[in-house]
CHARMM-style PDB file with segment names, atoms N, HN, CA, C and O in Angstrom:
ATOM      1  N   UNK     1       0.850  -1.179   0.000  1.00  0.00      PROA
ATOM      2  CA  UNK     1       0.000   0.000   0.000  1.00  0.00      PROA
ATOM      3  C   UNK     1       0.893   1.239   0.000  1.00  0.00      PROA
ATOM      4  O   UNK     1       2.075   1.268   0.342  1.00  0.00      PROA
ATOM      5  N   UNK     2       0.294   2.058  -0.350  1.00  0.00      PROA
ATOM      6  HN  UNK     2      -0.667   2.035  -0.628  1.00  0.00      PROA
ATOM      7  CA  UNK     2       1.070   3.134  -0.792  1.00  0.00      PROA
ATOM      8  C   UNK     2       1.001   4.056  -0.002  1.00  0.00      PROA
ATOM      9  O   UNK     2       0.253   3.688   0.905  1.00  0.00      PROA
ATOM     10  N   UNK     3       1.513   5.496   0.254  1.00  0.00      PROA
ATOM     11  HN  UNK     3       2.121   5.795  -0.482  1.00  0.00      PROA
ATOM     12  CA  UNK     3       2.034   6.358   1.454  1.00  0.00      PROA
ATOM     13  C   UNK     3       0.441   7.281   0.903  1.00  0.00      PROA
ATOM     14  O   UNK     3      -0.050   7.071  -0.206  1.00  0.00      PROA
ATOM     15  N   UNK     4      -0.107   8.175   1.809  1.00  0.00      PROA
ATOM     16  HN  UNK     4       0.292   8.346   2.710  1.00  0.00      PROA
ATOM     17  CA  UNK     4      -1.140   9.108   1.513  1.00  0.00      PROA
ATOM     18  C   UNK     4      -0.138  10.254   0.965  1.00  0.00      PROA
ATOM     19  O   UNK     4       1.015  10.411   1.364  1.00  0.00      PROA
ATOM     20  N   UNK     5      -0.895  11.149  -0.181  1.00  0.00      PROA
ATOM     21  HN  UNK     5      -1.832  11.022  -0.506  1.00  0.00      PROA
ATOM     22  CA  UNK     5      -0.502  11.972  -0.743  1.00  0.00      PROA
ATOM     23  C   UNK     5      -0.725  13.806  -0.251  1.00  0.00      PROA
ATOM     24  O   UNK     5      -1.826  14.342  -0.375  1.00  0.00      PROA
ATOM     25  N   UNK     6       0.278  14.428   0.195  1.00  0.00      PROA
ATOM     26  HN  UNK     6       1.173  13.992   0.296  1.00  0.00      PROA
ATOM     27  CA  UNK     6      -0.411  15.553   0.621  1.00  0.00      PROA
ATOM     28  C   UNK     6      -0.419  16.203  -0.860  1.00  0.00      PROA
ATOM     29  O   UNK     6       0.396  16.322  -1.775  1.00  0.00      PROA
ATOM     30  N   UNK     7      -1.772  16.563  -0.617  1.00  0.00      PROA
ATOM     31  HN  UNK     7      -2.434  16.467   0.126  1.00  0.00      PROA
ATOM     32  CA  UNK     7      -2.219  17.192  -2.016  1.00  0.00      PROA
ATOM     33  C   UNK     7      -2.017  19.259  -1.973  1.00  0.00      PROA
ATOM     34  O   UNK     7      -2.328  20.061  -2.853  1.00  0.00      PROA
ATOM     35  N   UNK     8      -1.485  19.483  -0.788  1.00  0.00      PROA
ATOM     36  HN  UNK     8      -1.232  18.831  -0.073  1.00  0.00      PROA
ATOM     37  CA  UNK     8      -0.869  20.853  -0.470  1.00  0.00      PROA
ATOM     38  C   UNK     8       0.336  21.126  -1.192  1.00  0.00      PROA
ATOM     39  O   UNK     8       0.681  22.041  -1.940  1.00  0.00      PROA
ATOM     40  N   UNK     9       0.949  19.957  -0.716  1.00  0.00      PROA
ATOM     41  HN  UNK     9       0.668  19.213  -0.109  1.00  0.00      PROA
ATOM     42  CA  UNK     9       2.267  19.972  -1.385  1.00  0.00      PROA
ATOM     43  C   UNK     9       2.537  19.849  -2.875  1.00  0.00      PROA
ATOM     44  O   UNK     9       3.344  20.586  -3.442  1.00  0.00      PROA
ATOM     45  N   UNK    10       1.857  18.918  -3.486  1.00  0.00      PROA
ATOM     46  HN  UNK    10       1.201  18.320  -3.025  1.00  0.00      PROA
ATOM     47  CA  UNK    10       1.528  18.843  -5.331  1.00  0.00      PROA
ATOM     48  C   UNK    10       0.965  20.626  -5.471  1.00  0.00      PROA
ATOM     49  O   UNK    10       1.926  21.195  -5.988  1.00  0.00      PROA
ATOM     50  N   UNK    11       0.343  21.205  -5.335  1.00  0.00      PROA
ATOM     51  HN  UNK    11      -0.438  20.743  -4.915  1.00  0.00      PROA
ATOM     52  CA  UNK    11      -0.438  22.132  -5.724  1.00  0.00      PROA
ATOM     53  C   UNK    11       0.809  23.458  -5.396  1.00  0.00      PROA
ATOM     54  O   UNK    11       1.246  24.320  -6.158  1.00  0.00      PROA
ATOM     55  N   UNK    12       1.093  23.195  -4.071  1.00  0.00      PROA
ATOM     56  HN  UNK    12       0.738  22.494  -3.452  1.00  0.00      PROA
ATOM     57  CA  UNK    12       2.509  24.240  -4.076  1.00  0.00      PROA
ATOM     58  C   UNK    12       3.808  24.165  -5.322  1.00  0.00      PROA
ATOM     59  O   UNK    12       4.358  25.123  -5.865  1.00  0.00      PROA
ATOM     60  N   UNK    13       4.071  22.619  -5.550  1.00  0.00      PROA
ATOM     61  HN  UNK    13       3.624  21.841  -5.109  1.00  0.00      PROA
ATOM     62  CA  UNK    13       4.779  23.049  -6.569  1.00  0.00      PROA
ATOM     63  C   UNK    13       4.363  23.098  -7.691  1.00  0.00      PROA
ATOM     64  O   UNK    13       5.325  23.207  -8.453  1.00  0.00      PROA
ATOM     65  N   UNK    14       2.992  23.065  -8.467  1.00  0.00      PROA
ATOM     66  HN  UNK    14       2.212  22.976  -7.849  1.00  0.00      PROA
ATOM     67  CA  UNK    14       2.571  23.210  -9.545  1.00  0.00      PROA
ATOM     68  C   UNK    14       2.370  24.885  -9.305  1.00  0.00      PROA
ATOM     69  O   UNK    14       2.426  25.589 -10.314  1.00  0.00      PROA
ATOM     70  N   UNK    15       2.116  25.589  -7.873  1.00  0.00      PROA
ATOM     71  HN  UNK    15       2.070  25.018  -7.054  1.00  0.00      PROA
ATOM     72  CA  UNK    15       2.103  26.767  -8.447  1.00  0.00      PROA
ATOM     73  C   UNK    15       3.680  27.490  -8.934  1.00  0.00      PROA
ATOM     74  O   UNK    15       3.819  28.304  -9.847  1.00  0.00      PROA
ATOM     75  N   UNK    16       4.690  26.981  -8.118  1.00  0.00      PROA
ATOM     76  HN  UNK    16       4.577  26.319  -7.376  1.00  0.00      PROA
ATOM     77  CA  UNK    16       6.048  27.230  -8.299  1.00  0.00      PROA
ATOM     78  C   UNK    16       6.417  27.117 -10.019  1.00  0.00      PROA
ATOM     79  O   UNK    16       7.250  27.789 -10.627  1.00  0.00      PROA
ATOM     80  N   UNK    17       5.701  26.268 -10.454  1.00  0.00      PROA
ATOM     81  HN  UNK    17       5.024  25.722  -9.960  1.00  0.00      PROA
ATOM     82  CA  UNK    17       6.217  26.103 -11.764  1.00  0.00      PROA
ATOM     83  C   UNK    17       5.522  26.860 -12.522  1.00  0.00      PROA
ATOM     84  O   UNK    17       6.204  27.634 -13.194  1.00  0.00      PROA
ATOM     85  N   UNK    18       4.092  26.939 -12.704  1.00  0.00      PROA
ATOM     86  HN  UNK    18       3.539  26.310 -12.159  1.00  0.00      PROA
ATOM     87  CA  UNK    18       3.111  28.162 -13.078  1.00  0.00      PROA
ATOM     88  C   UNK    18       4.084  29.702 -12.755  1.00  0.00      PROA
ATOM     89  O   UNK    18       4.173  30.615 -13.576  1.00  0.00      PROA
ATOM     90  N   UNK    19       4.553  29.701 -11.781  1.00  0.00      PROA
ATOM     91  HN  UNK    19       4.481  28.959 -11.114  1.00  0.00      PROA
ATOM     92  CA  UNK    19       5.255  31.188 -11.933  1.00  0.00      PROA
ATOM     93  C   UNK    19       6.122  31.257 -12.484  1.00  0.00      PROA
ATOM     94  O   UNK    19       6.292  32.301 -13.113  1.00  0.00      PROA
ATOM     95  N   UNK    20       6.983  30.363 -12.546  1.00  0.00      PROA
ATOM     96  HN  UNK    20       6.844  29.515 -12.036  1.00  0.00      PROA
ATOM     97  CA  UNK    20       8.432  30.245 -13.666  1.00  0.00      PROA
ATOM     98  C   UNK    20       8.074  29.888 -14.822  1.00  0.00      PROA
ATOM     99  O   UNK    20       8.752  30.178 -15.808  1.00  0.00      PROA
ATOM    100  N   UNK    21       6.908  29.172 -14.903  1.00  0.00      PROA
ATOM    101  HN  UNK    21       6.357  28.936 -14.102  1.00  0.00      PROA
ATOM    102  CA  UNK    21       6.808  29.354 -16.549  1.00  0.00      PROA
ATOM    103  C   UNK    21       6.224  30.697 -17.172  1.00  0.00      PROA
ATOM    104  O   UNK    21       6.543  31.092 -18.293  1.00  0.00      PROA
ATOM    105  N   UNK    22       4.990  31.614 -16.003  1.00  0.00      PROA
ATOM    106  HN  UNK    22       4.731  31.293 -15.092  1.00  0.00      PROA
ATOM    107  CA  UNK    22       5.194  33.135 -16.244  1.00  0.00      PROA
ATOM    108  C   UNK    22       6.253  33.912 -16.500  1.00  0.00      PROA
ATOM    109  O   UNK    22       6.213  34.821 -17.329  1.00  0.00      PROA
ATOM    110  N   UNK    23       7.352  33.594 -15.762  1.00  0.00      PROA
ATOM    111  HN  UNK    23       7.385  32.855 -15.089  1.00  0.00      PROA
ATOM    112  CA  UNK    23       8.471  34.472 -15.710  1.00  0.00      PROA
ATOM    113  C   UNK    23       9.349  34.206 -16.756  1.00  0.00      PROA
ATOM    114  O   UNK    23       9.998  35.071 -17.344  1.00  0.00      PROA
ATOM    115  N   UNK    24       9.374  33.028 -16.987  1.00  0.00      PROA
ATOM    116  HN  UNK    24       8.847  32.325 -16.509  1.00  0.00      PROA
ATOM    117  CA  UNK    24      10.096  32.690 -18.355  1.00  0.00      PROA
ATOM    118  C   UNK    24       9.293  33.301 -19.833  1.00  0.00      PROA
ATOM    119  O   UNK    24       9.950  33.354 -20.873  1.00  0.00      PROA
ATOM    120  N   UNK    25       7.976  33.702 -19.811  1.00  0.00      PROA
ATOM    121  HN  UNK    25       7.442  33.659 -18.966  1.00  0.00      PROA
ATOM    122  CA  UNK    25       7.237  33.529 -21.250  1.00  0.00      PROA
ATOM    123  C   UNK    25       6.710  32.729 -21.829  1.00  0.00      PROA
ATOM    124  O   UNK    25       5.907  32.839 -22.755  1.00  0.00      PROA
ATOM    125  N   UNK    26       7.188  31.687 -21.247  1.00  0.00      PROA
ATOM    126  HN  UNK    26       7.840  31.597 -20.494  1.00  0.00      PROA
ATOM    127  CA  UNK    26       6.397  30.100 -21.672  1.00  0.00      PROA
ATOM    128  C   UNK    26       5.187  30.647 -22.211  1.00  0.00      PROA
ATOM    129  O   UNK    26       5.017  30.760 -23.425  1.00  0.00      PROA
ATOM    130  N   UNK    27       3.961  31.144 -20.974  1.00  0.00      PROA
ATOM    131  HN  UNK    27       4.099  31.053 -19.987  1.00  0.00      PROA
ATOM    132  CA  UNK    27       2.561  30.722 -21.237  1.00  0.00      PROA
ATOM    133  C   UNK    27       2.274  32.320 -21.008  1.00  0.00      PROA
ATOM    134  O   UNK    27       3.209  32.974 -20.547  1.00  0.00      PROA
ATOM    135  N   UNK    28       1.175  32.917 -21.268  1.00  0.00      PROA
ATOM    136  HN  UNK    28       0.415  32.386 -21.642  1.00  0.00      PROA
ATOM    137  CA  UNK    28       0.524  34.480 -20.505  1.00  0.00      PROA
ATOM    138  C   UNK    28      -0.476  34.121 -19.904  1.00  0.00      PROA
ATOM    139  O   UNK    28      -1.223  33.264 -20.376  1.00  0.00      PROA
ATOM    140  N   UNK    29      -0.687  34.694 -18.760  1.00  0.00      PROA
ATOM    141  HN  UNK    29      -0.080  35.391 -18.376  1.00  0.00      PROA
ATOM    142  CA  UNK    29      -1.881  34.571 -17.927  1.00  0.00      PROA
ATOM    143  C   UNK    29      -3.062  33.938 -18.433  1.00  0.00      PROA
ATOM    144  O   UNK    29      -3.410  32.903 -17.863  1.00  0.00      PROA
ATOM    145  N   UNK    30      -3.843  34.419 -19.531  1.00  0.00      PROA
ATOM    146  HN  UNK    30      -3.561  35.260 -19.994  1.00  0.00      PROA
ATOM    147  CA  UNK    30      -4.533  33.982 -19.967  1.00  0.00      PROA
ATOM    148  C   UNK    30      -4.622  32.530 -20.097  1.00  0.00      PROA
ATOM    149  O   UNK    30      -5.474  31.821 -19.562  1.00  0.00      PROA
ATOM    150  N   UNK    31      -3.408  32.049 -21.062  1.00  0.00      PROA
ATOM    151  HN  UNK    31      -2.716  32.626 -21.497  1.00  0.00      PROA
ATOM    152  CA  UNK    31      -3.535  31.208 -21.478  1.00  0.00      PROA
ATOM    153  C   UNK    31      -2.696  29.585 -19.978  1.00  0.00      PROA
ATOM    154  O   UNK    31      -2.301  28.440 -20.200  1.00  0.00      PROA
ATOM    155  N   UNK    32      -2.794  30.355 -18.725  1.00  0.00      PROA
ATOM    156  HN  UNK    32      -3.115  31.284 -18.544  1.00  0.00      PROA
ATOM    157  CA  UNK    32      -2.634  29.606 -17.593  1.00  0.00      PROA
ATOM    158  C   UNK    32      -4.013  29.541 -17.031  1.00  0.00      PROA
ATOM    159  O   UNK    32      -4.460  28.526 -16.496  1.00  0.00      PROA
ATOM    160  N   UNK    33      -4.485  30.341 -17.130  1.00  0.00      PROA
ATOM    161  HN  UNK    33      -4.122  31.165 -17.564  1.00  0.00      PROA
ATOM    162  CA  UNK    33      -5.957  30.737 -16.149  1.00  0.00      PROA
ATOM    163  C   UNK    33      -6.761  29.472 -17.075  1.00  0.00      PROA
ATOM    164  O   UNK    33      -7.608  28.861 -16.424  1.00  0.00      PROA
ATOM    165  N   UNK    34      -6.589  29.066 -18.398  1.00  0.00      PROA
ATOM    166  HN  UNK    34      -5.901  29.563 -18.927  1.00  0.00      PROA
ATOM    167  CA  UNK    34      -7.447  28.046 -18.941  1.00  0.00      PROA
ATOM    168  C   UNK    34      -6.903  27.058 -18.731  1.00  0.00      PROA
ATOM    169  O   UNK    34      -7.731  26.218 -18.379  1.00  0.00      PROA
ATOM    170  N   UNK    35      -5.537  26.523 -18.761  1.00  0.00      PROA
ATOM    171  HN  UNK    35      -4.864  27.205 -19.048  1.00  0.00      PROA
ATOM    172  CA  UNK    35      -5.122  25.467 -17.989  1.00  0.00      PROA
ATOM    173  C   UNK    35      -5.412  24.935 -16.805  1.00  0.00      PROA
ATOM    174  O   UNK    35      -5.551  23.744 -16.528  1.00  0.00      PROA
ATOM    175  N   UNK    36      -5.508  25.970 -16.045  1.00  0.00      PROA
ATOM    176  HN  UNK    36      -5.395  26.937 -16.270  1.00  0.00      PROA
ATOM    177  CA  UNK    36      -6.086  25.552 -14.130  1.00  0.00      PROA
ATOM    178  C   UNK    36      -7.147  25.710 -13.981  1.00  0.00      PROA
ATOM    179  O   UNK    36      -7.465  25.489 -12.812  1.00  0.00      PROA
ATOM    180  N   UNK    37      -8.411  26.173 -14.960  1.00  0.00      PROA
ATOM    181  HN  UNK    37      -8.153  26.352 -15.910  1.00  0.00      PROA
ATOM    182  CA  UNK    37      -9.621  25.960 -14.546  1.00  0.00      PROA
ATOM    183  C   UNK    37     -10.203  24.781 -15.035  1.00  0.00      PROA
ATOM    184  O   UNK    37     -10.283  24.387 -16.198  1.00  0.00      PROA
ATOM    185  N   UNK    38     -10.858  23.938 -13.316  1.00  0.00      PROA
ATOM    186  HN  UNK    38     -10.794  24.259 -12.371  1.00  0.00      PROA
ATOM    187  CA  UNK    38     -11.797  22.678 -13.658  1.00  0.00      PROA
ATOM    188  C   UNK    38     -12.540  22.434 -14.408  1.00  0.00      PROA
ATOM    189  O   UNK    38     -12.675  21.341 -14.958  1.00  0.00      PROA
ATOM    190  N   UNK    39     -13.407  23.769 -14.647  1.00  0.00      PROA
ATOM    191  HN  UNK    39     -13.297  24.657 -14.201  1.00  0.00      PROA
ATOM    192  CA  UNK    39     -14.902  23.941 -15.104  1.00  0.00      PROA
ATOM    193  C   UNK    39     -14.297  24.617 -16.260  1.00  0.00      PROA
ATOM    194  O   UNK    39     -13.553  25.597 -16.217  1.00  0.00      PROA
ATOM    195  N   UNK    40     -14.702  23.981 -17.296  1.00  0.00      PROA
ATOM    196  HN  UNK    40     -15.306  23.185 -17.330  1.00  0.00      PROA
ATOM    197  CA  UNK    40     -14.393  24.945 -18.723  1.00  0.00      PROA
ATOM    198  C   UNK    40     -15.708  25.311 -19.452  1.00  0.00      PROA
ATOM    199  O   UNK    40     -15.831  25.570 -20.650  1.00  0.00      PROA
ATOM    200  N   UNK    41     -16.402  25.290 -18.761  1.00  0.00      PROA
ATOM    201  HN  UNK    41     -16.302  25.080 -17.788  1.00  0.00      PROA
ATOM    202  CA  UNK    41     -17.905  26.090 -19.099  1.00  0.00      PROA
ATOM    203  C   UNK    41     -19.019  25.809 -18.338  1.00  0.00      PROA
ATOM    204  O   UNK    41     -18.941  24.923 -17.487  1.00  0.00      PROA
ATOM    205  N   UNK    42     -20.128  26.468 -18.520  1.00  0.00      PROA
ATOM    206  HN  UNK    42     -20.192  27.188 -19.211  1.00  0.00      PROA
ATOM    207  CA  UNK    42     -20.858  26.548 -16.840  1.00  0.00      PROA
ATOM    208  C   UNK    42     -21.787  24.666 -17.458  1.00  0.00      PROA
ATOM    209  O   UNK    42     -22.040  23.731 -16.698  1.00  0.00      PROA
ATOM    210  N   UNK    43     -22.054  24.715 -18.932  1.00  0.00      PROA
ATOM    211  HN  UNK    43     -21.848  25.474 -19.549  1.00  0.00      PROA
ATOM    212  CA  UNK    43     -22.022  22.794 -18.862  1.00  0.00      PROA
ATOM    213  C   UNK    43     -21.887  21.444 -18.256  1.00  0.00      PROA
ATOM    214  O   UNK    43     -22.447  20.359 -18.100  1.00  0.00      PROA
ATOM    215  N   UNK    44     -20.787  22.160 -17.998  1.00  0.00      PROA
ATOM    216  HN  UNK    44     -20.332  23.042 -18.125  1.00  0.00      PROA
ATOM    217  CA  UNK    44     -19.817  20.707 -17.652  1.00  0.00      PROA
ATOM    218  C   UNK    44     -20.219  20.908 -15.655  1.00  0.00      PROA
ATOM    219  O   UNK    44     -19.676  20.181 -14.822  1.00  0.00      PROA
ATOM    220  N   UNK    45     -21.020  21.783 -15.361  1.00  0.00      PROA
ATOM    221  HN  UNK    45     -21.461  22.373 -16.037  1.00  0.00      PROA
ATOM    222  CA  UNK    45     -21.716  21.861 -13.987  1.00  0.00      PROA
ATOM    223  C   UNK    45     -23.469  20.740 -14.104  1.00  0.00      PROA
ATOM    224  O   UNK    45     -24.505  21.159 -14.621  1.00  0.00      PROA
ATOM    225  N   UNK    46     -23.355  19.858 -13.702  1.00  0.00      PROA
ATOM    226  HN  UNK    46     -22.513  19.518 -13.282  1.00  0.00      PROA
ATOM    227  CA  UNK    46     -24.217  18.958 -13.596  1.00  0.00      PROA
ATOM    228  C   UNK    46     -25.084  18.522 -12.929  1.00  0.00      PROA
ATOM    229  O   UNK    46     -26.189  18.089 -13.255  1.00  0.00      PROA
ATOM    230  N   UNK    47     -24.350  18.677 -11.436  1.00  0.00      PROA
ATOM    231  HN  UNK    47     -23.452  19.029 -11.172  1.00  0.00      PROA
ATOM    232  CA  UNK    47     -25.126  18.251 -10.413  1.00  0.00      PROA
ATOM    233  C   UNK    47     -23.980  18.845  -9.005  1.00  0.00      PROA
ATOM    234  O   UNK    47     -22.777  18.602  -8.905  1.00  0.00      PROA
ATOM    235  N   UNK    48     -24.800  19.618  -8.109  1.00  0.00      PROA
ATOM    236  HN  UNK    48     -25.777  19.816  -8.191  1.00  0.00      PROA
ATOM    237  CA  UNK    48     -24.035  20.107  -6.804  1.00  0.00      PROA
ATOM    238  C   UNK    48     -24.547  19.729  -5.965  1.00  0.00      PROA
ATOM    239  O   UNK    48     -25.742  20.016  -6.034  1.00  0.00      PROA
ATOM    240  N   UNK    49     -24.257  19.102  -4.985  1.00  0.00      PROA
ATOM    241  HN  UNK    49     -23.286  18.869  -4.929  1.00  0.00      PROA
ATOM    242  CA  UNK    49     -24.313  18.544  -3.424  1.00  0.00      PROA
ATOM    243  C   UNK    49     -24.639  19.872  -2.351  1.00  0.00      PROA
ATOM    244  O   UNK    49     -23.753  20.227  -1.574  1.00  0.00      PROA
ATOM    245  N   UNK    50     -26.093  20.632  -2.376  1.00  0.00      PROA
ATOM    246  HN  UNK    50     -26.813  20.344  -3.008  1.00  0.00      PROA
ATOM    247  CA  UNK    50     -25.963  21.369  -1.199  1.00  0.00      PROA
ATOM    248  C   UNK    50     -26.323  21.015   0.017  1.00  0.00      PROA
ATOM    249  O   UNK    50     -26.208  21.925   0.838  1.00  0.00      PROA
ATOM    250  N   UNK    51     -26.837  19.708   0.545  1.00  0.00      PROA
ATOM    251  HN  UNK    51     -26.930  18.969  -0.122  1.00  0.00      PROA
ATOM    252  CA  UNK    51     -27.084  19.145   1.426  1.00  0.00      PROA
ATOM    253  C   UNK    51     -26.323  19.237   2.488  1.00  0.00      PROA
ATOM    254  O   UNK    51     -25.096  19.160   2.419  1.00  0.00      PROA
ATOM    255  N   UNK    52     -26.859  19.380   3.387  1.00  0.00      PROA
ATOM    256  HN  UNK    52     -27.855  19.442   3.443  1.00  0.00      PROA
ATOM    257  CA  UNK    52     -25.671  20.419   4.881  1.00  0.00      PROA
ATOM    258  C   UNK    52     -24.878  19.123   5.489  1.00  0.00      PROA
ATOM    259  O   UNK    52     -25.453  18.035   5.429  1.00  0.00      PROA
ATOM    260  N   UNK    53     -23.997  19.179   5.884  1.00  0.00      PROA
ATOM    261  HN  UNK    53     -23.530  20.062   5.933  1.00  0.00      PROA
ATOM    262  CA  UNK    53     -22.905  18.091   6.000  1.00  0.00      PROA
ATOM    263  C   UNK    53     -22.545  17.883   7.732  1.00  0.00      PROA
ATOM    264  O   UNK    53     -22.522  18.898   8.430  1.00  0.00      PROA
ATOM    265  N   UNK    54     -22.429  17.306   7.999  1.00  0.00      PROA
ATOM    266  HN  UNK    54     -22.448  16.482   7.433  1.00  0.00      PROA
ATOM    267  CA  UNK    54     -22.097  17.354   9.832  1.00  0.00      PROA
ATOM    268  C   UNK    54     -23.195  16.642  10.884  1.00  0.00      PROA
ATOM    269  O   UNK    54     -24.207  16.052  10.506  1.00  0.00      PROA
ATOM    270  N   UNK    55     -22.934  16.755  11.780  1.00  0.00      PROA
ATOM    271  HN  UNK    55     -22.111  17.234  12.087  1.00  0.00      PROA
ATOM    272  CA  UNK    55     -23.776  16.624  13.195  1.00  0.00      PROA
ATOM    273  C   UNK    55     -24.356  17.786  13.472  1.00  0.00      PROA
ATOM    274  O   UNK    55     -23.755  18.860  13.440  1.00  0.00      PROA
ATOM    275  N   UNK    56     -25.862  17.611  13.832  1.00  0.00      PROA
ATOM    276  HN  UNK    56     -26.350  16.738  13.857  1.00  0.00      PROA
ATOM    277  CA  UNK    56     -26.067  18.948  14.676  1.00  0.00      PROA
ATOM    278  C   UNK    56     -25.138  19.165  15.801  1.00  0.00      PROA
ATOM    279  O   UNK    56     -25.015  20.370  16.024  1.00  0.00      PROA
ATOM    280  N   UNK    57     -24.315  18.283  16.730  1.00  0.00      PROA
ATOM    281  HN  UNK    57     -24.415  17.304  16.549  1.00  0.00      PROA
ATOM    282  CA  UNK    57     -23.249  19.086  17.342  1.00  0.00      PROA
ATOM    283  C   UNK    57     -22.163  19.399  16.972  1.00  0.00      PROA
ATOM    284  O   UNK    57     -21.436  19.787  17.887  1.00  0.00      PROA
ATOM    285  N   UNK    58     -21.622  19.397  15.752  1.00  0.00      PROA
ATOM    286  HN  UNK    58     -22.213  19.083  15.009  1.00  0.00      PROA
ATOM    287  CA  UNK    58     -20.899  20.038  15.413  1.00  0.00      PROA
ATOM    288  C   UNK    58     -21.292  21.566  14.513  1.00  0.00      PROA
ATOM    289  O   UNK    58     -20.554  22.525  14.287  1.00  0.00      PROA
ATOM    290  N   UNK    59     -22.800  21.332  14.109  1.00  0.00      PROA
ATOM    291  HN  UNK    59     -23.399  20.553  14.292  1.00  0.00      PROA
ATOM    292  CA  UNK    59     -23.029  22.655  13.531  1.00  0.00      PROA
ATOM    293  C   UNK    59     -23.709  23.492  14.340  1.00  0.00      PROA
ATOM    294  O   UNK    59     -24.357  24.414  13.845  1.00  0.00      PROA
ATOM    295  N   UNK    60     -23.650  23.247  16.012  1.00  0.00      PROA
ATOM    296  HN  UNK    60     -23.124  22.498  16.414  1.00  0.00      PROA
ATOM    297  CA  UNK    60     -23.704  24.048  16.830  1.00  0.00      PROA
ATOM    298  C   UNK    60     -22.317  24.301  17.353  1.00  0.00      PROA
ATOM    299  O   UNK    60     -22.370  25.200  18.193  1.00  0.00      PROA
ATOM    300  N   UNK    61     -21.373  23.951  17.216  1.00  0.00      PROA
ATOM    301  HN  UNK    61     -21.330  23.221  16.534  1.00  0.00      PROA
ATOM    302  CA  UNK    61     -20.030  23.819  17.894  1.00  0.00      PROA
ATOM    303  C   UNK    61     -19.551  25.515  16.517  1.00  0.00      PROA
ATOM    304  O   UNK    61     -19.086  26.632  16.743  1.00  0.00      PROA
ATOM    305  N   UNK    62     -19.805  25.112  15.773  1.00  0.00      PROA
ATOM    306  HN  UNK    62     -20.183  24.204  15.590  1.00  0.00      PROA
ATOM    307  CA  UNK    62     -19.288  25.614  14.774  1.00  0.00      PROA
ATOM    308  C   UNK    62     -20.025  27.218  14.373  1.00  0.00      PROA
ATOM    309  O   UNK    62     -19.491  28.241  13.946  1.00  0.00      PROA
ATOM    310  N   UNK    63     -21.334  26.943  14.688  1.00  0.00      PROA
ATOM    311  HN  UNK    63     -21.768  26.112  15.036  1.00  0.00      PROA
ATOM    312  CA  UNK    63     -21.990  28.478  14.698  1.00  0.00      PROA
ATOM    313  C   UNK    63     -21.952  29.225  15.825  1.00  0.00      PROA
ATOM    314  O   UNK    63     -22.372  30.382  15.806  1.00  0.00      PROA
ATOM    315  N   UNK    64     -21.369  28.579  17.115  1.00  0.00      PROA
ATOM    316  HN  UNK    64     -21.027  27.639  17.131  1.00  0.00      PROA
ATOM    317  CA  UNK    64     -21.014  29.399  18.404  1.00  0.00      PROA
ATOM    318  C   UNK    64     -19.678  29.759  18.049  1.00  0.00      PROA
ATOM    319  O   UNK    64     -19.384  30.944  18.204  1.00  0.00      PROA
ATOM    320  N   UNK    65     -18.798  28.972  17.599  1.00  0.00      PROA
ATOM    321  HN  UNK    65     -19.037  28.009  17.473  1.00  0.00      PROA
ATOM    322  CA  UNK    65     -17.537  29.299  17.013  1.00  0.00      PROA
ATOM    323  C   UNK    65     -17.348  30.852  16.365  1.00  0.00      PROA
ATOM    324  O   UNK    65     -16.395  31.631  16.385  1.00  0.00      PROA
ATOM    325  N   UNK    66     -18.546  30.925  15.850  1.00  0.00      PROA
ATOM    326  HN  UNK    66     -19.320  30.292  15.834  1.00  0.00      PROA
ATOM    327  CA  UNK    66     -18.552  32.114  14.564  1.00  0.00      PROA
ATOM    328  C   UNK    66     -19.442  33.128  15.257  1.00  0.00      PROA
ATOM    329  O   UNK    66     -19.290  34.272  14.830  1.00  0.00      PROA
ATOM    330  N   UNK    67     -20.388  32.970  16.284  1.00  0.00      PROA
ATOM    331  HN  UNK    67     -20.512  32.040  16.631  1.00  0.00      PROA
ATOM    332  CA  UNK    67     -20.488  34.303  16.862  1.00  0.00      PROA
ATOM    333  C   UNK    67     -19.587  34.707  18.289  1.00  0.00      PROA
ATOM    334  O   UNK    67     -19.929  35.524  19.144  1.00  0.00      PROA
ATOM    335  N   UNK    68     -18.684  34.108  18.273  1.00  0.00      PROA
ATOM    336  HN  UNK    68     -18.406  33.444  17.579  1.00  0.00      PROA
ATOM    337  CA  UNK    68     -17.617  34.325  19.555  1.00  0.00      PROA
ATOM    338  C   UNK    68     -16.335  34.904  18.774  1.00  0.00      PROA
ATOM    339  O   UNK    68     -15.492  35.549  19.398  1.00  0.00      PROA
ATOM    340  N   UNK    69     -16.225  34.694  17.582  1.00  0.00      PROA
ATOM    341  HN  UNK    69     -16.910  34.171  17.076  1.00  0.00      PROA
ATOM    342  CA  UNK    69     -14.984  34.965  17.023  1.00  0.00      PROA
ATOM    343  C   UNK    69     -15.264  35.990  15.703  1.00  0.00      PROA
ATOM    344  O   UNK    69     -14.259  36.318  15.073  1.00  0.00      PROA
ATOM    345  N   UNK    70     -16.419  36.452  15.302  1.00  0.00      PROA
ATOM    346  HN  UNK    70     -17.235  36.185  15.814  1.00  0.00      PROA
ATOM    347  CA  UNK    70     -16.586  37.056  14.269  1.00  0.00      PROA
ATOM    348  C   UNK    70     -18.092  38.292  14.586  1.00  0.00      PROA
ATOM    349  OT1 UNK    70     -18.478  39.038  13.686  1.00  0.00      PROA
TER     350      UNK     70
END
């Protein structure tokens, strides 16, 4: 079995390279901003999950959280 992947770390150096390939000329913004977007048109949006996720004690843990701290 294989080691878990931190997926922080992949994404940090794909942005590292996204900037050096800016800085080099490789690519222009533009044509990066279509590379890294998931959704390449509002289409390919199908189906969204808004169904509320948790325990009620944690989504009381979590909305006392937010009027004590915000």
């Amino acid at each position: 079995m294989s080691e878990p992947i931190d997926i922080r770390l992949i994404e940090g150096r794909q942005r590292a390279e996204d900037i050096r390939r800016l800085a080099a000329g490789e690519i222009t913004p533009e044509e990066l901003d279509r590379e890294n977007s998931f959704i390449r048109s509002p289409s390919d949006i199908v189906w969204v999950d808004l169904s509320p996720k948790g325990t009620p004690e944690q989504w009381e843990r979590f909305i006392q959280y937010i009027k004590d701290n915000y």
